[in-house]
NULO-770710 format. One line per field, with one value per residue (C-alpha): residue number from 1; residue in three letters; x, y, z negated. Coordinates in Angstrom, 3 decimals. Layout:
# residues N
pos	[NUM; ...]
code	[Ala; ...]
xx	[X; ...]
yy	[Y; ...]
zz	[Z; ...]
END
This chain:
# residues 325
pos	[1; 2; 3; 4; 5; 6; 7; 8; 9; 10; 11; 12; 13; 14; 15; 16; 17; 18; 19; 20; 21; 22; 23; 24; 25; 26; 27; 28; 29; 30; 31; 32; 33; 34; 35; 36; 37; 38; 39; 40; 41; 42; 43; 44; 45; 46; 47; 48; 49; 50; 51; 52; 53; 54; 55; 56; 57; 58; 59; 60; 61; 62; 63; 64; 65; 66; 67; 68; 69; 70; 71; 72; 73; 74; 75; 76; 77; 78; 79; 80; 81; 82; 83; 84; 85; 86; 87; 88; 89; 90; 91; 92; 93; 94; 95; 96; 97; 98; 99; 100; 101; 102; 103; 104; 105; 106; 107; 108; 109; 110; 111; 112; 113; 114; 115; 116; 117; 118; 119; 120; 121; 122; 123; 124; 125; 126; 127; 128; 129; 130; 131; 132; 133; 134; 135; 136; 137; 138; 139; 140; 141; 142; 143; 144; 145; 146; 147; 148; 149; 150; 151; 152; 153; 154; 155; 156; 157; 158; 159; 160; 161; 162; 163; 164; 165; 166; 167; 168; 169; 170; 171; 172; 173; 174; 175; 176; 177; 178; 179; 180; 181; 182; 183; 184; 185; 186; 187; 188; 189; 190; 191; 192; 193; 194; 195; 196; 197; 198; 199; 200; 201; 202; 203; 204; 205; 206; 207; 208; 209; 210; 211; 212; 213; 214; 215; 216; 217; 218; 219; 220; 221; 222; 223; 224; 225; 226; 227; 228; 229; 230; 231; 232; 233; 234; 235; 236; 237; 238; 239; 240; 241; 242; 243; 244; 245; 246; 247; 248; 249; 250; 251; 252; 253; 254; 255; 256; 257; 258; 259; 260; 261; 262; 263; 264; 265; 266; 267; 268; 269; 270; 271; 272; 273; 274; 275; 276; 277; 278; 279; 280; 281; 282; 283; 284; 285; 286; 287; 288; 289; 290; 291; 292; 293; 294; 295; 296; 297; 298; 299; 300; 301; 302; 303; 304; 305; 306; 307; 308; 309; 310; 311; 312; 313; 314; 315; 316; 317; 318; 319; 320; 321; 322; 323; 324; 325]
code	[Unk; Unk; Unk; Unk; Unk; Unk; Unk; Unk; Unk; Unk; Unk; Unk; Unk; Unk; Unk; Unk; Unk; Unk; Unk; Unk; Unk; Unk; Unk; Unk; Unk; Unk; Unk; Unk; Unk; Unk; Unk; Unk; Unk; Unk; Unk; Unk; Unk; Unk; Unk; Unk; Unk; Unk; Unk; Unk; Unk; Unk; Unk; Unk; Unk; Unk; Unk; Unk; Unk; Unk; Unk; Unk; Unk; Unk; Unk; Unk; Unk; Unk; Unk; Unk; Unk; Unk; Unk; Unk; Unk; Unk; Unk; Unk; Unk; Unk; Unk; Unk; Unk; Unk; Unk; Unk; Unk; Unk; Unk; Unk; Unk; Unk; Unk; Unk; Unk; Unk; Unk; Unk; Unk; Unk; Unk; Unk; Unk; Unk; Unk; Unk; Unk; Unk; Unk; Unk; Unk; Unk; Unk; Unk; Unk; Unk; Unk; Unk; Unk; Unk; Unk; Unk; Unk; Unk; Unk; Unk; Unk; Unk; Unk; Unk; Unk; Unk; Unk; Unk; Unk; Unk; Unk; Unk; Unk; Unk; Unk; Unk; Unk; Unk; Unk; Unk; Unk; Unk; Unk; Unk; Unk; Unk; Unk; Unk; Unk; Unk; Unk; Unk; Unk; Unk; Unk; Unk; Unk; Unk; Unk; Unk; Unk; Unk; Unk; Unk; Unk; Unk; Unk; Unk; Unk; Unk; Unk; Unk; Unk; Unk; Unk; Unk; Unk; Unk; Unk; Unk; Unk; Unk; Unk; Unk; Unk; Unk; Unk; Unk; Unk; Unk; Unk; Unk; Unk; Unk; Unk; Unk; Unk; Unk; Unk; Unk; Unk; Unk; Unk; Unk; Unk; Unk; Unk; Unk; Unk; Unk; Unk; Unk; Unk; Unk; Unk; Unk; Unk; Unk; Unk; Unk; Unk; Unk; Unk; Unk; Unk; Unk; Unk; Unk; Unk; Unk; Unk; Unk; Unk; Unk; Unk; Unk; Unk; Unk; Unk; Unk; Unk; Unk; Unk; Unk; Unk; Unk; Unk; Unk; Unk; Unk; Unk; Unk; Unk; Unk; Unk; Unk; Unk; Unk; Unk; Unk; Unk; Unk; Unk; Unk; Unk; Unk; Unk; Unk; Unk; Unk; Unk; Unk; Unk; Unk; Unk; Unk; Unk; Unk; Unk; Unk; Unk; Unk; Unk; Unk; Unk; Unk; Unk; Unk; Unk; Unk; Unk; Unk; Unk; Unk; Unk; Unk; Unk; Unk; Unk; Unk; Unk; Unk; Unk; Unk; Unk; Unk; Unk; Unk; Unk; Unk; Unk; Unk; Unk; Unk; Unk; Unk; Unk; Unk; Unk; Unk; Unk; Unk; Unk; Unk; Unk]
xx	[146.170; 147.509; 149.124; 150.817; 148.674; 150.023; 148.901; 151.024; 149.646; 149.772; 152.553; 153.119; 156.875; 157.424; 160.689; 162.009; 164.782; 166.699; 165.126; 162.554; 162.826; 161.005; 158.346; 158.317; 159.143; 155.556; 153.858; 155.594; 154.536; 150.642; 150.688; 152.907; 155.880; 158.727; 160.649; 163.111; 166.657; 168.728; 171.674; 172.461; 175.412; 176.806; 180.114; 182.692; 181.778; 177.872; 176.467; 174.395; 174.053; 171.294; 170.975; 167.652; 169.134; 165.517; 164.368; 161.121; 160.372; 156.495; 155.633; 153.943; 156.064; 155.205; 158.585; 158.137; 160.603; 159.633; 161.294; 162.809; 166.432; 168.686; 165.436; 167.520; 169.913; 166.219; 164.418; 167.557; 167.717; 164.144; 164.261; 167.173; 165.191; 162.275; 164.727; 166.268; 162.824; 161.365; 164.995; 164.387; 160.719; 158.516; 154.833; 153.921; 155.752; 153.904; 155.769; 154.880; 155.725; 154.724; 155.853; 155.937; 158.795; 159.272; 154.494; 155.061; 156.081; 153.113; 152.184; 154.199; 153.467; 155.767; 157.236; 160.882; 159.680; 159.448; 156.487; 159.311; 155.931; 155.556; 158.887; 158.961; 156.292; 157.417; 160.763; 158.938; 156.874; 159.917; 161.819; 159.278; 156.765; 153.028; 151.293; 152.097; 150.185; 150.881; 149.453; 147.871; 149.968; 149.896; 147.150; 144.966; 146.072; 149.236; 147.270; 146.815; 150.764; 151.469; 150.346; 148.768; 146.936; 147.186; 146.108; 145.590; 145.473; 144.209; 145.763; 142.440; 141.104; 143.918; 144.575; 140.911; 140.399; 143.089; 142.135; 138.182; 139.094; 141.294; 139.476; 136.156; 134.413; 131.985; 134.851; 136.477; 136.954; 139.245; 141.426; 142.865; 146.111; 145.476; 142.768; 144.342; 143.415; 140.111; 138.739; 140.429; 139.557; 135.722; 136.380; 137.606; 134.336; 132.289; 133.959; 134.300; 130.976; 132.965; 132.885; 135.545; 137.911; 140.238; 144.257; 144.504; 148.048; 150.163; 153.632; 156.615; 157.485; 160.754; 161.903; 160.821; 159.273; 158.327; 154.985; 152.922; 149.744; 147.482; 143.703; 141.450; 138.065; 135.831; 135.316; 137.967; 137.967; 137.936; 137.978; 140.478; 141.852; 143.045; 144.840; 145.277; 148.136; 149.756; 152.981; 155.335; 158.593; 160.345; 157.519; 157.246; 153.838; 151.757; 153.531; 152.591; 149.385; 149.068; 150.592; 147.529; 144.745; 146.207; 145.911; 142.051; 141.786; 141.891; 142.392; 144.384; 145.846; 146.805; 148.689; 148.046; 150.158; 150.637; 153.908; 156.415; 159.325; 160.688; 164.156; 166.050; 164.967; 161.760; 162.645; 163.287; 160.409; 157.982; 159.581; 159.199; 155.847; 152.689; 150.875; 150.217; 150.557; 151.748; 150.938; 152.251; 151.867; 155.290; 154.819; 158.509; 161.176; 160.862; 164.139; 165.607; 166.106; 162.418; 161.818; 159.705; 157.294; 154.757; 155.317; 152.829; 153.319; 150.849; 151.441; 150.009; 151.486; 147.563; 146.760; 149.094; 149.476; 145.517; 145.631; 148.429; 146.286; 143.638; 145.649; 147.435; 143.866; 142.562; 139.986; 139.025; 141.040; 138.257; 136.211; 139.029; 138.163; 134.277; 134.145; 135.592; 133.508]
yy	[96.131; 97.721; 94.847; 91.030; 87.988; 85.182; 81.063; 79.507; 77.771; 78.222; 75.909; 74.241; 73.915; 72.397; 72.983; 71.715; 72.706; 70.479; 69.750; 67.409; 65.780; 62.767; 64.336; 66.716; 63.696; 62.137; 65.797; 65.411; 61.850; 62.988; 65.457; 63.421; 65.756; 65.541; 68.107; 70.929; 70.041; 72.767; 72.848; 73.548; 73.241; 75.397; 77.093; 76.811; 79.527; 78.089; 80.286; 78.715; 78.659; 77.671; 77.630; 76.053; 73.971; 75.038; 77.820; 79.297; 82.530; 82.310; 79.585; 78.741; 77.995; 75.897; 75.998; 73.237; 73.510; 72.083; 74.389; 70.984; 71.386; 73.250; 75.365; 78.569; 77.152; 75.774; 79.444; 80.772; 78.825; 78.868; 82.746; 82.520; 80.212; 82.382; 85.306; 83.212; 82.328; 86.525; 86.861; 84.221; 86.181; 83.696; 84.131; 83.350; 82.113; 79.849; 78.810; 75.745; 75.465; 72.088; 73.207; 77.053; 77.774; 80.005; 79.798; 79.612; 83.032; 84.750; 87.240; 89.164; 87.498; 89.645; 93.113; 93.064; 90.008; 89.815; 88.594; 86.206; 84.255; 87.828; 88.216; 84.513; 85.961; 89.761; 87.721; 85.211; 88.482; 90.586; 88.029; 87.438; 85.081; 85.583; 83.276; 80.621; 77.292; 75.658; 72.855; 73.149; 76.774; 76.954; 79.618; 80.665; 84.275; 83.783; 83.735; 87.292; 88.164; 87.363; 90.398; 88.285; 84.569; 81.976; 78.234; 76.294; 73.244; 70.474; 67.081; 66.254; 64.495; 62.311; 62.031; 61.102; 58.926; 56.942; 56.918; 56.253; 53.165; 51.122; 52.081; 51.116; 54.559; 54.434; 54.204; 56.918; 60.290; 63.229; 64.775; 68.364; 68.684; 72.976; 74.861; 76.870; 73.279; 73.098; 74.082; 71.928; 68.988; 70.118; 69.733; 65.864; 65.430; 66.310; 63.725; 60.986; 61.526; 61.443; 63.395; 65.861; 65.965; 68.806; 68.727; 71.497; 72.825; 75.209; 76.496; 78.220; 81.885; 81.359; 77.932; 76.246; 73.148; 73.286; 72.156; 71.349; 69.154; 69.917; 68.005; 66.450; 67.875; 65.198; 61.993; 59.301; 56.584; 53.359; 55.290; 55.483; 58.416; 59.701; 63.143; 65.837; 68.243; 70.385; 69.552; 67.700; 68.720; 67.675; 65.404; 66.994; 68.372; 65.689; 62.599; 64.096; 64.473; 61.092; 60.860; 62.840; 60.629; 57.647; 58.758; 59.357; 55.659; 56.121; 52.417; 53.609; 56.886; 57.403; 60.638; 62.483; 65.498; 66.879; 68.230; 65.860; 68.223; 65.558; 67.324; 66.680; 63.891; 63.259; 59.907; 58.556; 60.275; 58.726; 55.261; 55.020; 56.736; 54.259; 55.641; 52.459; 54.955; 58.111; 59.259; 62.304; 63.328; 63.903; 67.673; 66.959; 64.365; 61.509; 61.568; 58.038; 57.701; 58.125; 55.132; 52.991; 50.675; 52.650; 55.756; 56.127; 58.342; 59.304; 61.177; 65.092; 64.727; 63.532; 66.764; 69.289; 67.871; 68.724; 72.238; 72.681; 71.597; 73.439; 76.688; 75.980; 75.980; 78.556; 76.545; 76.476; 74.959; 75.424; 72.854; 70.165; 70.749; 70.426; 67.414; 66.193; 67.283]
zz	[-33.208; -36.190; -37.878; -37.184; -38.065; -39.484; -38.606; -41.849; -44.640; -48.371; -49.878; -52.913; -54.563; -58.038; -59.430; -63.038; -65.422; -67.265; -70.289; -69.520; -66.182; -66.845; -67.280; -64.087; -62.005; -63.207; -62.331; -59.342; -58.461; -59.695; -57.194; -54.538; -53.948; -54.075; -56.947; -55.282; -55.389; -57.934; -58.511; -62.468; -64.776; -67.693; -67.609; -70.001; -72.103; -71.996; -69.069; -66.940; -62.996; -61.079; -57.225; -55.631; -52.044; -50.419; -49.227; -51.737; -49.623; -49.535; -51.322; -54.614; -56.810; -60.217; -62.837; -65.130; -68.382; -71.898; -74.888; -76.580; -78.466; -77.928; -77.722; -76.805; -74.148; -72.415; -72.578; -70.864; -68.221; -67.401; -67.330; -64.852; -62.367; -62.737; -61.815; -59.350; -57.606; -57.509; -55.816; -53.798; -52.345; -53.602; -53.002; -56.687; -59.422; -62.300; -65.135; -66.374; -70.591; -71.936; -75.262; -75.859; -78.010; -80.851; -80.991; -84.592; -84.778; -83.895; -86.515; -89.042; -92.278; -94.047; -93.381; -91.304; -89.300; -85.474; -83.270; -81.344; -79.592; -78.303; -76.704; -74.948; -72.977; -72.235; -70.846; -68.860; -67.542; -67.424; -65.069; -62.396; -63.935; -62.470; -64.425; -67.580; -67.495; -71.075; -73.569; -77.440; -78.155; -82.170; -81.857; -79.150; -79.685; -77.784; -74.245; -75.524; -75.550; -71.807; -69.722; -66.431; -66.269; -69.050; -68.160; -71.458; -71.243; -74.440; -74.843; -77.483; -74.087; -74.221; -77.813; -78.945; -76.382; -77.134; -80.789; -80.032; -78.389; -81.108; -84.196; -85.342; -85.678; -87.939; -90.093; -89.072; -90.609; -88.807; -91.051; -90.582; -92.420; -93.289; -92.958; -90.091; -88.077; -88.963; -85.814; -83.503; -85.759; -85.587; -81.860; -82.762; -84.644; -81.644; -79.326; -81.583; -83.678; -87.027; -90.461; -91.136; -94.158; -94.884; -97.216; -98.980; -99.275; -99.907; -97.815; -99.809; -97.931; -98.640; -97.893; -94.699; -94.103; -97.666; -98.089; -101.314; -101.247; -103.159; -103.045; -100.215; -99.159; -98.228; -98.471; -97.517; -99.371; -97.433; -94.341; -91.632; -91.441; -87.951; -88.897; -86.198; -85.700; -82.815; -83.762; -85.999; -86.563; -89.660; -90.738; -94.526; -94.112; -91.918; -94.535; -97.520; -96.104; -95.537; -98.737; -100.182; -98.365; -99.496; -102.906; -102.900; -101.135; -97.378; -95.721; -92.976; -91.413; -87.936; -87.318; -84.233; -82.501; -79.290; -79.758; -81.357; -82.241; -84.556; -85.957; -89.014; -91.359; -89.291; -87.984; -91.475; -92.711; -89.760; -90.322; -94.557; -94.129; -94.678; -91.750; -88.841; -86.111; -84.807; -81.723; -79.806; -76.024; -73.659; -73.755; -75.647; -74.843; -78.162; -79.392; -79.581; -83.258; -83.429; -80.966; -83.394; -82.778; -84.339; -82.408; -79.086; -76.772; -74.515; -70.675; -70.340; -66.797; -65.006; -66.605; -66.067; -62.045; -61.773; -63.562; -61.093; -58.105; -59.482; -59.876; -55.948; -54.467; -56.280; -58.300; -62.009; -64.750; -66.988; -65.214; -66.234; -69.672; -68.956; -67.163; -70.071; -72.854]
END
């Protein structure tokens, strides 16, 4: 006998930082664990210390950590419990990102820019991170950046669904706010049977969240509009979208996003906005200025749990998606 066999079984540990708990307690509760105890807190000069109180050595462990504000302080401290976890000799590490900070930032659009979506993922790679399982990045190039497994997941299951079943849809057109959207829209038309309609606009380089509409392509009037985004963060561009539809007749307009960022003025521009609805998924805590009646929010946590399962016993995540289509 030239080696030592082993009898022990594969085991599953989910661990979360601090910027979203709610939502890793409902992973947890999908999958029925129980999250790892840490210990966390920020010294006075804003350093943070984590300590798990279990030991991880062998285990599989899924790092769940949503890049919500302070977006910085939340990267930071999910690279030290990744670092603290490889230290820690576990089996595998999967980082879990809800909401992939700093995807916006994927290309150089300019000269003198940086690629920062690039360097999220060389420092999730760089401190011990096997694998990133993450929903609706900005653009499906990212996968591309992180040098190992990418599990991306779609909230359009969720956020069609729940559309398809309050509105009438044989009035119903899908409206992508910018071209760059037009494919994941397409992918609305397919599950809800409905035409496609496309804002035309234009972004100033040099002032952000500037936005410009300019005309709608296709045919809205008297329809209702359900318009589809990944994420919302001031509200400028997906309002004077609905702005725009409005204009050329559309009944109603439902705005839909996975992500809802929601900084700055977006909670006044959500609540004096004509739209009935907006609907975003819990990838991101919903600030509670934004707390309005017609703001939905819709759990991811179902799917993340099975892509997590999924990934634990060595299955396909694909197949999620499938079952769905």
């Amino acid at each position: 006998m030239t080696g030592i066999k082993t009898t022990g079984e594969k085991k599953l540990m989910l661990f979360s930082g601090r910027a979203h708990p709610e939502l890793a307690e409902e992973v947890a509760h999908e999958l029925g664990v129980s999250l790892v105890p840490t210990k966390a807190f920020d010294f006075a000069n804003g350093e943070i210390y984590v300590r798990f109180q279990e030991s991880a050595r062998g285990a599989d462990c899924f790092l769940i950590q949503s890049h919500t504000t302070p977006i910085n302080k939340w990267i930071m401290e999910q690279l030290i419990m990744v670092d603290a976890l490889k230290r820690a000799s576990a089996r595998s590490i999967t980082v879990i990102v809800p909401f992939y900070g700093y995807a916006r930032q994927d290309k150089k659009h300019r000269g003198r820019e940086p690629i920062s979506a690039r360097l999220i993922a060389d420092m999730l790679k760089t401190a011990g991170a096997d694998r990133i399982l993450t929903v609706d990045l900005h653009t499906d190039q990212i996968q591309g950046f992180f040098d190992g497994p990418v599990d991306h997941l779609f909230a359009l299951p969720v956020l069609a669904d729940y559309v398809g079943a309050k509105v009438d849809r044989s009035k119903l057109t899908v409206v992508s706010p910018d071209a760059g959207r037009v494919r994941v829209a397409d992918r609305w038309c397919d599950r809800l049977g409905a035409p496609l309609a496309i804002v035309h606009k234009r972004r100033d380089p040099d002032v952000a969240n500037q936005v410009t509409v300019h005309e709608v392509v296709g045919d809205v009037e008297g329809r209702v509009c359900v318009l589809v985004d990944d994420m919302i963060d001031t509200g400028g561009t997906i309002c004077a979208a609905a702005d725009a539809l409005f204009a050329n007749g559309a009944e109603d307009v439902i705005v839909t996003a996975t992500h809802g960022v929601l900084s700055g003025p977006a909670a006044d521009r959500l609540k004096n906005s004509k739209v009935s609805e907006f609907v975003f998924t819990n990838t991101l805590p919903t600030p509670s200025e934004v707390e309005l009646d017609k703001v939905t929010v819709l759990s991811m946590a179902p799917t993340i749990a099975r892509a997590v399962q999924e990934v634990f016993e060595d299955g396909s995540v694909t197949s999620l998606f499938e079952e769905q289509a």
